[in-house]
KEPA-659146 format. One record per residue (C-alpha): residue in one letter; z, x, y. Coordinates in steps of 0.5 Angstrom, whole numbers, always signed. Layout:
{pt 'A', {Z, X, Y}},
...
END
This chain:
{pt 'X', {+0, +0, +0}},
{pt 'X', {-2, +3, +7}},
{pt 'X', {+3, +4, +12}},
{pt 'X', {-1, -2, +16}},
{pt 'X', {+0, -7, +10}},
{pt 'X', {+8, -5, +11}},
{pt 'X', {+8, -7, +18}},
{pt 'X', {+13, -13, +19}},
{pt 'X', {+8, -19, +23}},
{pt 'X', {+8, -25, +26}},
{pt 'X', {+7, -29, +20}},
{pt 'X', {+1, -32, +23}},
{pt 'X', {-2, -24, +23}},
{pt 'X', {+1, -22, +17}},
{pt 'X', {-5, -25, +11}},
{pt 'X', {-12, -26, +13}},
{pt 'X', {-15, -19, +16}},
{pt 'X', {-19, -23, +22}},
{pt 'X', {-12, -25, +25}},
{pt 'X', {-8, -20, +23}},
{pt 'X', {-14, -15, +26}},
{pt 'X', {-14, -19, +33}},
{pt 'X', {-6, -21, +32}},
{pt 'X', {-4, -12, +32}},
{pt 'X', {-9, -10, +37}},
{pt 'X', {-9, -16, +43}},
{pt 'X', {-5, -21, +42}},
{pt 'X', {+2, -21, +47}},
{pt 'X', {-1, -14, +51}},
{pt 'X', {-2, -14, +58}},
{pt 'X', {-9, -16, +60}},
{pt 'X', {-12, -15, +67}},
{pt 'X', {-18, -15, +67}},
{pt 'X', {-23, -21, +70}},
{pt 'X', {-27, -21, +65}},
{pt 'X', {-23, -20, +59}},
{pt 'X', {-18, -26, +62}},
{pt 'X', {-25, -30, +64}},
{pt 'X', {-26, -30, +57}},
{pt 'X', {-20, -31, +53}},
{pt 'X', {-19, -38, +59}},
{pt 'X', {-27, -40, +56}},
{pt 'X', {-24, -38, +48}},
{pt 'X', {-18, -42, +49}},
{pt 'X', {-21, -48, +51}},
{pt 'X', {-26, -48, +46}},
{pt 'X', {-21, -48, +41}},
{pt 'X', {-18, -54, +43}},
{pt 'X', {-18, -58, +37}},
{pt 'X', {-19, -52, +32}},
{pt 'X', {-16, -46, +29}},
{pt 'X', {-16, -40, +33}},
{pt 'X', {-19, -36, +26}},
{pt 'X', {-26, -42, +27}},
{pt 'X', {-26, -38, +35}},
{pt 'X', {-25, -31, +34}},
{pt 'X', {-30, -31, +28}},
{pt 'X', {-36, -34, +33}},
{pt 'X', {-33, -30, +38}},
{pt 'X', {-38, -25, +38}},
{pt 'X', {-44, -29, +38}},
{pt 'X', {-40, -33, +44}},
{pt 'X', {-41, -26, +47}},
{pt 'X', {-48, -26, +47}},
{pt 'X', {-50, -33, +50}},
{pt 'X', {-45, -32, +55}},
{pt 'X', {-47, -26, +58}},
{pt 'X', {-40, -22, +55}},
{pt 'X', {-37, -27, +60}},
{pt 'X', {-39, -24, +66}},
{pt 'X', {-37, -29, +71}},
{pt 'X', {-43, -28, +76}},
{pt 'X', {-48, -29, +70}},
{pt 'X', {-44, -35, +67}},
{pt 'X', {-44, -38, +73}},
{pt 'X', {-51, -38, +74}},
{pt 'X', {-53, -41, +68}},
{pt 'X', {-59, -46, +69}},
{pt 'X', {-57, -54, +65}},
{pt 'X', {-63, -51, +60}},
{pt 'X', {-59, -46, +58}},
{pt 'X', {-53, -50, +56}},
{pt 'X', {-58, -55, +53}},
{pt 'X', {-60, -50, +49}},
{pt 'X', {-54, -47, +47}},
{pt 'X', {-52, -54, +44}},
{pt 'X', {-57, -53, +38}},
{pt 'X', {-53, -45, +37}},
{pt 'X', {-49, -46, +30}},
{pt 'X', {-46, -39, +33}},
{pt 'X', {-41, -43, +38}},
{pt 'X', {-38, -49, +38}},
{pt 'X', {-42, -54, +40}},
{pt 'X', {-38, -58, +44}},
{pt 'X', {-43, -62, +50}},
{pt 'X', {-36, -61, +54}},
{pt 'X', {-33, -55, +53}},
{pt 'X', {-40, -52, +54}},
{pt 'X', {-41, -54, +60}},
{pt 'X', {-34, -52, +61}},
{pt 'X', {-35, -46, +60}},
{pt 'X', {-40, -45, +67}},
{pt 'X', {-36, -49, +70}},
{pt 'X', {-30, -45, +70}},
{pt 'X', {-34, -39, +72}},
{pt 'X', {-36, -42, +78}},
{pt 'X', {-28, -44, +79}},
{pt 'X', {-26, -37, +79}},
{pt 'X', {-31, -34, +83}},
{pt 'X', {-28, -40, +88}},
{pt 'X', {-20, -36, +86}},
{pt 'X', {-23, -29, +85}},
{pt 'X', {-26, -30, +94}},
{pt 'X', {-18, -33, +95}},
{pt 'X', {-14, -28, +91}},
{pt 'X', {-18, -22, +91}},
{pt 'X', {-19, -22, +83}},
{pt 'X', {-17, -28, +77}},
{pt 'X', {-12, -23, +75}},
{pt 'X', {-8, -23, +81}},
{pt 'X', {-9, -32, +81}},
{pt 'X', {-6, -32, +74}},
{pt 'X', {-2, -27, +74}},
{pt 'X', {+1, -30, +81}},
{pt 'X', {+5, -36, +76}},
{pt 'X', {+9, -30, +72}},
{pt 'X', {+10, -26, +79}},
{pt 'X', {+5, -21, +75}},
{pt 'X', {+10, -18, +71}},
{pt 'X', {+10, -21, +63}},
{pt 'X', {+16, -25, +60}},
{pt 'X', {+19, -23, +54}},
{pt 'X', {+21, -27, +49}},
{pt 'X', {+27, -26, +43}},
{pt 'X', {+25, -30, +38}},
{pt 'X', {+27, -29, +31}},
{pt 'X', {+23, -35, +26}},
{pt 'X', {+17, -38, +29}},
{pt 'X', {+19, -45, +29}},
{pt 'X', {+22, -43, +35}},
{pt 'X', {+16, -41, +39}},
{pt 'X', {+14, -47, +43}},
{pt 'X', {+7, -50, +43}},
{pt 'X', {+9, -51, +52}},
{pt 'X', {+14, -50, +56}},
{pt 'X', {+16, -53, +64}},
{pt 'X', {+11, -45, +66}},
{pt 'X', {+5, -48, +63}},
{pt 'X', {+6, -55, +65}},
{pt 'X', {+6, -52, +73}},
{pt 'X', {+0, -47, +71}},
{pt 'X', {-5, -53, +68}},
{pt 'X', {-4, -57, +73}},
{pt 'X', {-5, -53, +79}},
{pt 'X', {-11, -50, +75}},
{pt 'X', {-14, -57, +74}},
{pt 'X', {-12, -58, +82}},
{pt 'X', {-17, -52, +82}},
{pt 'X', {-22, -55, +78}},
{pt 'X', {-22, -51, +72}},
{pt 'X', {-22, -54, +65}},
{pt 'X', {-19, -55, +58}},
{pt 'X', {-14, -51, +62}},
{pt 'X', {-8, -57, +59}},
{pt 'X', {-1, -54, +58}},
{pt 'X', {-2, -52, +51}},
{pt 'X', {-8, -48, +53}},
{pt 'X', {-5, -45, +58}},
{pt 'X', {+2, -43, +55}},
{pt 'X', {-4, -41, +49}},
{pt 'X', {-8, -36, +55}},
{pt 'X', {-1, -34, +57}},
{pt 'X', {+1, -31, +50}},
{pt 'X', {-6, -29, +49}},
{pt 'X', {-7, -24, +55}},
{pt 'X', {+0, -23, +55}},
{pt 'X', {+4, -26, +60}},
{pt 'X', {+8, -29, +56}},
{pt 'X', {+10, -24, +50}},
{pt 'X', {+12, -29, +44}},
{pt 'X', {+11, -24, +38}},
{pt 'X', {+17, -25, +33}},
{pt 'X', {+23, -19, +34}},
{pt 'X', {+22, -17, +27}},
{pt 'X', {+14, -15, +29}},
{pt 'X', {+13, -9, +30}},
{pt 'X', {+8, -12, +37}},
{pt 'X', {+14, -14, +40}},
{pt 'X', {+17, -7, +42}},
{pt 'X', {+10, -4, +43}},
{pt 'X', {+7, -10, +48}},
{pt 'X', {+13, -9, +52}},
{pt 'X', {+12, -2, +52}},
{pt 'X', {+5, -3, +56}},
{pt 'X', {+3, -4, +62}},
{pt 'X', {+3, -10, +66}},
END
């Protein structure tokens, strides 16, 4: 057995190789880049309703129709490319969550021109440094709390979509804002220890 198999995980990380892969490398580590942050908003929304696993394996494909989440690029996307996209089996193929997807690139450019940048906006609701949890069993990890609830529903006043409370308490685990990894895991220290 390798010293990676070995590693104490969430248990949601610890089996299938395509989470354990994204749960040791990304999930709960500080992110601040517009792109990547622009990427995790449209892969959360996309999620909604599905398992994360479903997401993360069309996520390279999302990559390519959606210009590597440039949110310029998506921004500019004509209906007929997003028509078109609602024939691709390699994304979900959701006629709102599509357009969505465009839509909350023209959104961010509109926080990107009042903020400076959609990090400083979303890191704003943590006052830019991430909140570290202490839990010891999953079932103690909230799907929500009163954070999200504020954070979604400012972001809706904005205009952005698939952005519920769910979503958002889900975007701000992902891109740590929020770090929920078990104490037990061994990403809960090393999450910490990064950067924010």
């Amino acid at each position: 057995m390798t010293k990676a198999a070995e590693r104490q995980r969430c248990p949601w990380g610890a089996t299938d190789p395509l989470l354990r892969d994204y749960h040791d490398t990304e999930w709960g580590t500080p992110l601040h880049d517009d792109q990547q942050l622009f990427e995790f908003l449209c892969l959360e929304g996309a999620q909604a309703g599905l398992s994360w696993r479903t997401v993360l394996a069309k996520r390279d494909h999302y990559r390519r129709v959606f210009h590597d989440f440039d949110i310029a690029r998506v921004a500019a996307m004509k209906d007929r490319e997003l028509e078109k996209l609602l024939l691709d089996p390699g994304i979900i193929r959701n006629r709102l969550k599509v357009f969505a997807t465009r839509d909350n690139a023209i959104t961010a450019l509109s926080v990107i021109a009042e903020f400076g940048s959609l990090d400083n906006y979303l890191w704003s609701f943590v006052d830019g440094k991430s909140l570290v949890n202490r839990w010891t069993e999953s079932g103690s990890v909230p799907a929500s709390t009163p954070l999200s609830d504020g954070m979604s529903k400012a972001m809706k006043k904005r205009g952005f979509r698939f952005v519920g409370s769910t979503i958002v308490y889900s975007l701000m685990q992902a891109t740590g804002m929020i770090n929920d990894h078990l104490l037990g895991c061994f990403r809960h220290k090393a999450c910490m220890a990064k950067k924010t």
